[in-house]
C-alpha positions as CSV (number, residue, x, y, z in Angstrom):
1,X,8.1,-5.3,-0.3
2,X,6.6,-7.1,-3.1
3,X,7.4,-6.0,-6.9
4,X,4.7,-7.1,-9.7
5,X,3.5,-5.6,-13.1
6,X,2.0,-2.2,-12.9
7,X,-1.1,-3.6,-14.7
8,X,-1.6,-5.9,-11.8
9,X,-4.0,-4.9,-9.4
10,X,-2.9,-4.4,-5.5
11,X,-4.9,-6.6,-3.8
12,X,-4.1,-9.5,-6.5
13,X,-0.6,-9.1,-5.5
14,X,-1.6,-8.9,-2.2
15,X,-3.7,-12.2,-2.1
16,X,-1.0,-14.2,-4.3
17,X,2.2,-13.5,-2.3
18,X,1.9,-11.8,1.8
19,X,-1.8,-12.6,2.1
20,X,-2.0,-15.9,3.4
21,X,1.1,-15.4,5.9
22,X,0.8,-12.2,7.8
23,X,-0.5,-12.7,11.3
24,X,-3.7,-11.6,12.2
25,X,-2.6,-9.4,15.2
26,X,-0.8,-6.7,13.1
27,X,-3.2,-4.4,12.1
28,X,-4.2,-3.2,8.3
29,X,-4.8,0.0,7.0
30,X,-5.7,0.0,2.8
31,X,-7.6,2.0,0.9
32,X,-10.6,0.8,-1.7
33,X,-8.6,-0.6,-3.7
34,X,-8.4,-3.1,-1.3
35,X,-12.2,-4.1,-1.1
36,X,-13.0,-7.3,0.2
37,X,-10.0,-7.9,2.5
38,X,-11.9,-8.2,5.5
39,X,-12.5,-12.2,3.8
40,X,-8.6,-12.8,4.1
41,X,-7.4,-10.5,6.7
42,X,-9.9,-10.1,9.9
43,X,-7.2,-7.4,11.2
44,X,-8.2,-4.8,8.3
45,X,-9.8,-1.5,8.1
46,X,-10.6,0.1,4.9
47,X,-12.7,3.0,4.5
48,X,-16.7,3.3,4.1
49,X,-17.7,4.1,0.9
50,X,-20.4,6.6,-0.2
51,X,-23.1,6.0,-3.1
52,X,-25.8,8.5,-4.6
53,X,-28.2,6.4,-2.8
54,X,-26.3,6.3,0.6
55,X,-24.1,9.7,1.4
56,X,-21.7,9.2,4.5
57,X,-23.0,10.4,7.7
58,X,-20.4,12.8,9.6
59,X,-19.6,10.1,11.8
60,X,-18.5,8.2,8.7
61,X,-17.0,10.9,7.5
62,X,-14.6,11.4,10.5
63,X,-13.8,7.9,10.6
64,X,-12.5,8.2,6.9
65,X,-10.3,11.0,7.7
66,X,-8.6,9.5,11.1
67,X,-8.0,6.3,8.6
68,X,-6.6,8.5,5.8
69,X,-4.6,10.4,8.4
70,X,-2.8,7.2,9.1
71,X,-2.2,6.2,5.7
72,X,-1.1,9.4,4.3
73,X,2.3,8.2,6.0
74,X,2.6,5.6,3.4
75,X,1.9,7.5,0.5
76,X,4.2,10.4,1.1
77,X,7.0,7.4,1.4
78,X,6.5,6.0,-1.8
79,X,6.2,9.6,-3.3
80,X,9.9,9.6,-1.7
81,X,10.9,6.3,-3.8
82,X,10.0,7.8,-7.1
83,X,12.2,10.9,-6.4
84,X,14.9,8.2,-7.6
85,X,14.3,7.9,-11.0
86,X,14.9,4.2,-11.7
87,X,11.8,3.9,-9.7
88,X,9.4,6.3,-11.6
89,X,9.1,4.3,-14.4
90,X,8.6,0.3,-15.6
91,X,12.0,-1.8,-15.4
92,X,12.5,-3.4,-18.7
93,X,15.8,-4.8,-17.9
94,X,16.8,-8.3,-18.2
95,X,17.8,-9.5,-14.5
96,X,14.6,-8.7,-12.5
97,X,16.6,-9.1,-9.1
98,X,18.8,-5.9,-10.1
99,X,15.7,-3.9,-9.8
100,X,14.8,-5.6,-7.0
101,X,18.7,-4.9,-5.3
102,X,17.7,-1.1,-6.3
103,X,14.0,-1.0,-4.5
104,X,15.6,-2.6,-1.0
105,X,18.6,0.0,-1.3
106,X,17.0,2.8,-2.2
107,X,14.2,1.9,0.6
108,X,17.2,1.6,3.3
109,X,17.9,5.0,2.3
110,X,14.5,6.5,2.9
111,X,14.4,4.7,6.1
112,X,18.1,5.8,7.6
113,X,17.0,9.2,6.5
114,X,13.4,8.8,8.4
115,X,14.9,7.6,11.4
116,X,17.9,10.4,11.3
């Protein structure tokens, strides 16, 4: 779990903190936000992306939705963190790690309630 500005793009986050040390064999689902991972994660999968020029074939088209299948898991839990409402909008707080104490407990509890 990685906190940042909400002005700060993903996969800048992503490349300046857990990018350099997650191991290759787990693998990565992201969406296009995340374009041009494959470069520092060979492990990745992202989905093909359609142009005017180039429409996606139904192959593609299938391959998109068996990705977004996976990754709708994902979304739907951090729909669940912003149910809490100290997490719907920008901390402005002094102490940082007091938000931070809130995103890991209120992340245990979406997880004991998951797994119960």
């Amino acid at each position: 779990m990685q906190e940042a500005n909400g002005s700060e793009h993903d996969f800048e986050v992503y490349k300046d903190t857990i990018g350099k040390s997650v191991n290759n064999s787990i693998p990565l689902d992201a969406d296009l936000g995340y374009l041009g991972i494959e470069d520092y994660y060979s492990n990745s999968v992202i989905p093909l992306k359609s142009s005017k020029k180039h429409q996606l074939t139904k192959r593609e088209k299938a391959y998109n939705k068996r990705l977004s299948k996976r990754r709708v898991v994902i979304e739907h839990i951090n729909g669940r963190k912003k149910i809490f409402r100290c997490m719907s909008y920008p901390y402005r707080g002094y102490y940082f790690n007091r938000h931070s104490l809130k995103m890991k407990l209120i992340c245990g509890i979406i997880n004991h309630d998951r797994i119960t």
